[in-house]
mmCIF file of the C-alpha atoms, coordinates in Angstrom:
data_MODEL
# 
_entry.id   MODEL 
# 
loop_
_atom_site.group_PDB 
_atom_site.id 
_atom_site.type_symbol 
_atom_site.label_atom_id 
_atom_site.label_alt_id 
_atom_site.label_comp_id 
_atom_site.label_asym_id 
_atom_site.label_entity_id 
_atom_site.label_seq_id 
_atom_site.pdbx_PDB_ins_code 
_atom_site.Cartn_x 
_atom_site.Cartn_y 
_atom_site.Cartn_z 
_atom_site.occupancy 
_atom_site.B_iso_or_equiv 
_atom_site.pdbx_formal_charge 
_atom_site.auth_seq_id 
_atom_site.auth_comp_id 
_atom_site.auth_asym_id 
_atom_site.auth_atom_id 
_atom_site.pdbx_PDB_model_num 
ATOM 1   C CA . UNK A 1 1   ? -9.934  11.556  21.902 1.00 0.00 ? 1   UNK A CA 1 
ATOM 2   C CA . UNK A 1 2   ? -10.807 8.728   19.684 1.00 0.00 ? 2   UNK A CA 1 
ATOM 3   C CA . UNK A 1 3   ? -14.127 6.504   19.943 1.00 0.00 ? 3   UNK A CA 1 
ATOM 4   C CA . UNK A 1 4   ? -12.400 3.862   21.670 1.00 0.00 ? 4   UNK A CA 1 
ATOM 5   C CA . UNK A 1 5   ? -10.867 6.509   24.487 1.00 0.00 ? 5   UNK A CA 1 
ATOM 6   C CA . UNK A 1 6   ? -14.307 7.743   24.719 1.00 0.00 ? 6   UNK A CA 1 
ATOM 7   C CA . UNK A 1 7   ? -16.313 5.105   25.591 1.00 0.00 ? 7   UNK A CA 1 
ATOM 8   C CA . UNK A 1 8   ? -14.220 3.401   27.602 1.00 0.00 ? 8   UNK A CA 1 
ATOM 9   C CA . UNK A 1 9   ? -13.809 0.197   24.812 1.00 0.00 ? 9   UNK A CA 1 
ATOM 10  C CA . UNK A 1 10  ? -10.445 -1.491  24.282 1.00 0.00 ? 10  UNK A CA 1 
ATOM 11  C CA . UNK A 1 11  ? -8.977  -1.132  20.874 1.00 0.00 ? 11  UNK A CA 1 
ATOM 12  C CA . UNK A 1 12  ? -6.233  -2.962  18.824 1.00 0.00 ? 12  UNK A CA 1 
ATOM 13  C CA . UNK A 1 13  ? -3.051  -0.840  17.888 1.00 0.00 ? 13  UNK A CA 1 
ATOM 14  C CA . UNK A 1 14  ? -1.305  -2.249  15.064 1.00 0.00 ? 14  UNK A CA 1 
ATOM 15  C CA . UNK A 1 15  ? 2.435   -2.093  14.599 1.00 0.00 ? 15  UNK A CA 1 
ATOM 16  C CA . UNK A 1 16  ? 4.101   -4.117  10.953 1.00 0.00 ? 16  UNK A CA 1 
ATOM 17  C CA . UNK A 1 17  ? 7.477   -5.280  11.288 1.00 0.00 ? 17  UNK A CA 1 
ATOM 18  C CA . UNK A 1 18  ? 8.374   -4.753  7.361  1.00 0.00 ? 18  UNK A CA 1 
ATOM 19  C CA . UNK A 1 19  ? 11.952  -6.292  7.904  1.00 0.00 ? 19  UNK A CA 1 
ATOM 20  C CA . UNK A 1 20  ? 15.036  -5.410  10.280 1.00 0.00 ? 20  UNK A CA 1 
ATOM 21  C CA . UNK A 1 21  ? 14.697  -2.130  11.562 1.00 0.00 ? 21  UNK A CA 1 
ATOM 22  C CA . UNK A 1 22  ? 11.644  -1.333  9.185  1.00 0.00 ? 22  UNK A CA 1 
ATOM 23  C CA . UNK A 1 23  ? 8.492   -0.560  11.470 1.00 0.00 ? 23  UNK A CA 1 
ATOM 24  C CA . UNK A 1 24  ? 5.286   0.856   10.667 1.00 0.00 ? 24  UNK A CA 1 
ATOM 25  C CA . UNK A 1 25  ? 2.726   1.493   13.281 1.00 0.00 ? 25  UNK A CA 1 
ATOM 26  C CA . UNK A 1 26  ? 0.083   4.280   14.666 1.00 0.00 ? 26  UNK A CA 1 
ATOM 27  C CA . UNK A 1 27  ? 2.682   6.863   14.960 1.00 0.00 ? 27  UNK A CA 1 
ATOM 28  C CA . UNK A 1 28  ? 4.345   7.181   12.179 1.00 0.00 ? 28  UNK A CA 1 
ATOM 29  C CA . UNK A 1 29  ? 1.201   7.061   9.972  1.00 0.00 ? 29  UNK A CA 1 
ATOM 30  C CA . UNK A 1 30  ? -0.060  9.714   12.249 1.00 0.00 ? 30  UNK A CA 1 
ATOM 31  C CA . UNK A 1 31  ? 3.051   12.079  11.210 1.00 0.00 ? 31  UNK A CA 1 
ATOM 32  C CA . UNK A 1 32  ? 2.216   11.019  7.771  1.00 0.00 ? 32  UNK A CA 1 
ATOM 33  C CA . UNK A 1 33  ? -1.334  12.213  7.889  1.00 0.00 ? 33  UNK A CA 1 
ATOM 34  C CA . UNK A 1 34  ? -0.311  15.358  9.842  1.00 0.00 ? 34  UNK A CA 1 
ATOM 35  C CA . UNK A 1 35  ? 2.303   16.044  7.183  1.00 0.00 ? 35  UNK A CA 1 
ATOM 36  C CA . UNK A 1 36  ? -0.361  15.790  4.631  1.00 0.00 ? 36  UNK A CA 1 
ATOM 37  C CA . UNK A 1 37  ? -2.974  17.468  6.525  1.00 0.00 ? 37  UNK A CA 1 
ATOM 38  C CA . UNK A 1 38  ? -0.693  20.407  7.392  1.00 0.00 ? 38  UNK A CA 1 
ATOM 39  C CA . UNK A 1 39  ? 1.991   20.728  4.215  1.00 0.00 ? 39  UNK A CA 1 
ATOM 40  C CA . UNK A 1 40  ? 4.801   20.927  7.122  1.00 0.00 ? 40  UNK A CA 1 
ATOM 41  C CA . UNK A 1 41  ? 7.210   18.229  8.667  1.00 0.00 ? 41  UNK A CA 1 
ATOM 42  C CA . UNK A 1 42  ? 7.534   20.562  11.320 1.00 0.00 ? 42  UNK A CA 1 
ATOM 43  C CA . UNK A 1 43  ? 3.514   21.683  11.741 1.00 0.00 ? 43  UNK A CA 1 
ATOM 44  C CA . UNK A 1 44  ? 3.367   17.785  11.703 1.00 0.00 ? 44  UNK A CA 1 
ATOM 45  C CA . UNK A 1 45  ? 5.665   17.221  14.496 1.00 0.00 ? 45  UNK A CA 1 
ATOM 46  C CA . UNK A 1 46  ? 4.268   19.740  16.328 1.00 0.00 ? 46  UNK A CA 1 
ATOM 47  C CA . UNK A 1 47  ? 0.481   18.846  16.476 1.00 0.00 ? 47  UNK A CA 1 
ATOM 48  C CA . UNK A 1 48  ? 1.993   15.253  17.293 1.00 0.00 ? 48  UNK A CA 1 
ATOM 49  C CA . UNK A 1 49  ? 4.227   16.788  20.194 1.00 0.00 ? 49  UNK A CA 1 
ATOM 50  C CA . UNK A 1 50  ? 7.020   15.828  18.524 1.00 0.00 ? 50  UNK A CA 1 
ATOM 51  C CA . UNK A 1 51  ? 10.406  18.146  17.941 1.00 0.00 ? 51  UNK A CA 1 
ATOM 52  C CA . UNK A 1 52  ? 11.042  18.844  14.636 1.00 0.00 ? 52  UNK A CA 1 
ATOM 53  C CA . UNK A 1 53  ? 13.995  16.556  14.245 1.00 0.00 ? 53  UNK A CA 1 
ATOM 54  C CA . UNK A 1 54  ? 12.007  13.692  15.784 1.00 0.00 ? 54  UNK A CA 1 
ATOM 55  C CA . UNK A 1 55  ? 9.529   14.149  13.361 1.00 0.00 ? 55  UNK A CA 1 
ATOM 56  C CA . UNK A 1 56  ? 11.958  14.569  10.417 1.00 0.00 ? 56  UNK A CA 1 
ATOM 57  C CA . UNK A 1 57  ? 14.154  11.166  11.954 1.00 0.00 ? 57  UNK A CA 1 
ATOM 58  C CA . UNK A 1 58  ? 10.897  8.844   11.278 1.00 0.00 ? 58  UNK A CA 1 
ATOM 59  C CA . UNK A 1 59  ? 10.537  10.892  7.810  1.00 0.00 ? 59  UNK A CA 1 
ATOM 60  C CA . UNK A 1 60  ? 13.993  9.474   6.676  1.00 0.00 ? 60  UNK A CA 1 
ATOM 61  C CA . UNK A 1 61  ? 13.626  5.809   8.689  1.00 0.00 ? 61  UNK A CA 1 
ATOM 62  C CA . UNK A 1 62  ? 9.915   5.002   6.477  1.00 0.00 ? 62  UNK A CA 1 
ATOM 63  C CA . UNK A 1 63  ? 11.825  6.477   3.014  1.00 0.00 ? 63  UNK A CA 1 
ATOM 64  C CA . UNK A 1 64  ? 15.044  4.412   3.763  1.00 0.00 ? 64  UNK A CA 1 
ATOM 65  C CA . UNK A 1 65  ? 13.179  1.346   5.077  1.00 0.00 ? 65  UNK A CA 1 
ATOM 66  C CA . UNK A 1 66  ? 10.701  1.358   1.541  1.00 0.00 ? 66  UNK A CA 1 
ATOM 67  C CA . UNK A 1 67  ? 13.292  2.384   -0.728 1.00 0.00 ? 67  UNK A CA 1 
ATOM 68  C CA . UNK A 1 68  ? 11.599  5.380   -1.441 1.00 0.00 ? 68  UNK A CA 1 
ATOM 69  C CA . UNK A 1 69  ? 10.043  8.726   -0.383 1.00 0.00 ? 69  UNK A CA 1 
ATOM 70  C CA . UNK A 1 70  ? 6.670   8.674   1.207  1.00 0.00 ? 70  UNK A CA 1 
ATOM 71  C CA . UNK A 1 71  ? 7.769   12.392  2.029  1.00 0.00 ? 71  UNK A CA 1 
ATOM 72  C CA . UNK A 1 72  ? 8.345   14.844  -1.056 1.00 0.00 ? 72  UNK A CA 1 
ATOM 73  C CA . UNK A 1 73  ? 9.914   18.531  -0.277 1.00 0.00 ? 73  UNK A CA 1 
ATOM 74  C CA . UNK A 1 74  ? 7.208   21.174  -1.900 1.00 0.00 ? 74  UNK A CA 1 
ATOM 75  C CA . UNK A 1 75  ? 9.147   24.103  -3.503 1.00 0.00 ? 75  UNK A CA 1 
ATOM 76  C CA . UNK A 1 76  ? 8.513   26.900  -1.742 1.00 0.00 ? 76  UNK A CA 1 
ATOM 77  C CA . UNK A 1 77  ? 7.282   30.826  -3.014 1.00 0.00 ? 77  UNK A CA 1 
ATOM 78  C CA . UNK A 1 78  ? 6.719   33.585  -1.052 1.00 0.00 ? 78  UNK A CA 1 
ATOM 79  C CA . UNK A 1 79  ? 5.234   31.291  2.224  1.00 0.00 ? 79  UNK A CA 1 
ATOM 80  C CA . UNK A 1 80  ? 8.739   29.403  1.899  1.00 0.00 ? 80  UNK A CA 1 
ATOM 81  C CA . UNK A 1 81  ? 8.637   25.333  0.923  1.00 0.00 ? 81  UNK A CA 1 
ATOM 82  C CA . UNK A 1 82  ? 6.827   22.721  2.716  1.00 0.00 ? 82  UNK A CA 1 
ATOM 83  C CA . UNK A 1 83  ? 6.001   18.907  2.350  1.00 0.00 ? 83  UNK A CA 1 
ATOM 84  C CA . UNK A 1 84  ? 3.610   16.519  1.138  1.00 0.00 ? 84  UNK A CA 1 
ATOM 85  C CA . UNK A 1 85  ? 3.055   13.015  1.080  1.00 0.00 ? 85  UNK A CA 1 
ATOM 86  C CA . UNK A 1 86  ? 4.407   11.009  -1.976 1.00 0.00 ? 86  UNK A CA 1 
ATOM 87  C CA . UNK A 1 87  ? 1.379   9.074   -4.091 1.00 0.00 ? 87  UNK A CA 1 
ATOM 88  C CA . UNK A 1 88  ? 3.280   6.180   -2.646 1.00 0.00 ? 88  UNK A CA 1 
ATOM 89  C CA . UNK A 1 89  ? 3.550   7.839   0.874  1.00 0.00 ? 89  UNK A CA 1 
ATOM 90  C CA . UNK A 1 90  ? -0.886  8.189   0.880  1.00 0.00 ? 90  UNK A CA 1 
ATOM 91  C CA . UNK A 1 91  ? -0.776  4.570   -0.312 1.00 0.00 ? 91  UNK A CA 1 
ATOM 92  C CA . UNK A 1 92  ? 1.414   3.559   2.737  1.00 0.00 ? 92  UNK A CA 1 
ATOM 93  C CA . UNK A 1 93  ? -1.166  5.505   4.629  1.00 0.00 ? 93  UNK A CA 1 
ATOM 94  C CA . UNK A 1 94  ? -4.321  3.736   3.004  1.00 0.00 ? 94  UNK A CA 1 
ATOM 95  C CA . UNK A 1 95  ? -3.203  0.377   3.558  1.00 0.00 ? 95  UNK A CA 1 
ATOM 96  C CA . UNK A 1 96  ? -1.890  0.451   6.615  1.00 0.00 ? 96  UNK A CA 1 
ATOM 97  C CA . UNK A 1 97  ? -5.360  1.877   7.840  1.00 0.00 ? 97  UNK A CA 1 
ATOM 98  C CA . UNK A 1 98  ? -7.327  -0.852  5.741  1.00 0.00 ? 98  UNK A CA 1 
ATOM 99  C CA . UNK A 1 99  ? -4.956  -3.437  7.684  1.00 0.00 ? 99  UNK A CA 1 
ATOM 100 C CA . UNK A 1 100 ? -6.151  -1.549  10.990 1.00 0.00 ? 100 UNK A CA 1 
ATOM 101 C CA . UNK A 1 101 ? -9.907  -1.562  10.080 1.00 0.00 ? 101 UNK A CA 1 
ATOM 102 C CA . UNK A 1 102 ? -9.476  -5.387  8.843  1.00 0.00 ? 102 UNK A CA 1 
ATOM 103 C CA . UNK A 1 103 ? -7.974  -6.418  12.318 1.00 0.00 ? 103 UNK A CA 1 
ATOM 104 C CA . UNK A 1 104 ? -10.049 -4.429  14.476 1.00 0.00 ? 104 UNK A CA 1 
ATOM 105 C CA . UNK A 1 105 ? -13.027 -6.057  12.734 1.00 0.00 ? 105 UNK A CA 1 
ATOM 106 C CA . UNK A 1 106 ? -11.748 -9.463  13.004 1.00 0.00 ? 106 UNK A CA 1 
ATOM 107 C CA . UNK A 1 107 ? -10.688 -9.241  16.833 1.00 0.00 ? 107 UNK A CA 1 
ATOM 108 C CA . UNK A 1 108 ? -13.708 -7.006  18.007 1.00 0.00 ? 108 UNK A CA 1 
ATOM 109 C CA . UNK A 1 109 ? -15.202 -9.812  19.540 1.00 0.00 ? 109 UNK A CA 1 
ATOM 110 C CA . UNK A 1 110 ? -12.185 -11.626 21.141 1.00 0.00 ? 110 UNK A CA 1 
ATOM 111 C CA . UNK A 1 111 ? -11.725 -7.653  22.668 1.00 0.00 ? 111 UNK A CA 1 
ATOM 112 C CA . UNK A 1 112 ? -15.596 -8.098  23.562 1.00 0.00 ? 112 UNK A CA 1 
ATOM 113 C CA . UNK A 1 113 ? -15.099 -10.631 25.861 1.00 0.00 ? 113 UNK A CA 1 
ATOM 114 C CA . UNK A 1 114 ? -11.603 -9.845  27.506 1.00 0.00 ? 114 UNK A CA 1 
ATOM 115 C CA . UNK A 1 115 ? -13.920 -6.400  28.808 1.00 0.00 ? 115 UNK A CA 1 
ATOM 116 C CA . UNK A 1 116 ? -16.463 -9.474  30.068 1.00 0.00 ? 116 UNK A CA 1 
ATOM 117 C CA . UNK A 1 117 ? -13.687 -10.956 31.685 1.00 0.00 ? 117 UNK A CA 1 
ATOM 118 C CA . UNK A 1 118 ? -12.704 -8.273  33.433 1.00 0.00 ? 118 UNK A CA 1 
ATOM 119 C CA . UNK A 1 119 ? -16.121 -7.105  35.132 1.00 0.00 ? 119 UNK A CA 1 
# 
């Protein structure tokens, strides 16, 4: 449970429409950081509560809506292969949570006073 959940606050969720068909919002950079955290699409999916298809579907919908992979398949040893984000795949995931910090910041008080409004 986030900060926001916690204390009861109201907090922005941002979703970028990149073009036609080209979204980018709070779940699919959470998949991304899960995929980076855990080295696994599927791990990914899984701590999301997503099936593994799901998971690799948004995979394939952010590298054919950039142009390229934000995902890269790790060769596998022994343990079998894996995934990891891209360099371009973290920087997807760094500025779309700058963007989120930036506009949480800005609206916090406009959020402020719609709790006000509604005591």
């Amino acid at each position: 449970m986030g900060a926001a959940e916690a204390t009861g606050l109201p907090r922005l969720s941002l979703r970028v429409d990149l073009g036609p068909d080209h979204r980018l919002g709070p779940g699919k950079v959470r998949l991304l950081e899960g995929i980076a955290a855990h080295g696994s699409i599927a791990a990914a999916g899984r701590a999301l509560g997503m099936s593994y298809r799901r998971a690799w579907c948004l995979v394939e919908a952010m590298n054919a809506g950039f142009g390229r992979p934000v995902v890269e398949a790790q060769v596998g040893g022994r343990a079998g292969g894996g995934a990891r984000l891209s360099p371009f795949g973290a920087e997807v995931v760094a500025q779309y949570r700058a963007a989120e910090a930036a506009a949480s910041a800005a609206a916090a008080p406009f959020l402020a006073r719609l709790v006000d409004l509604g005591d």
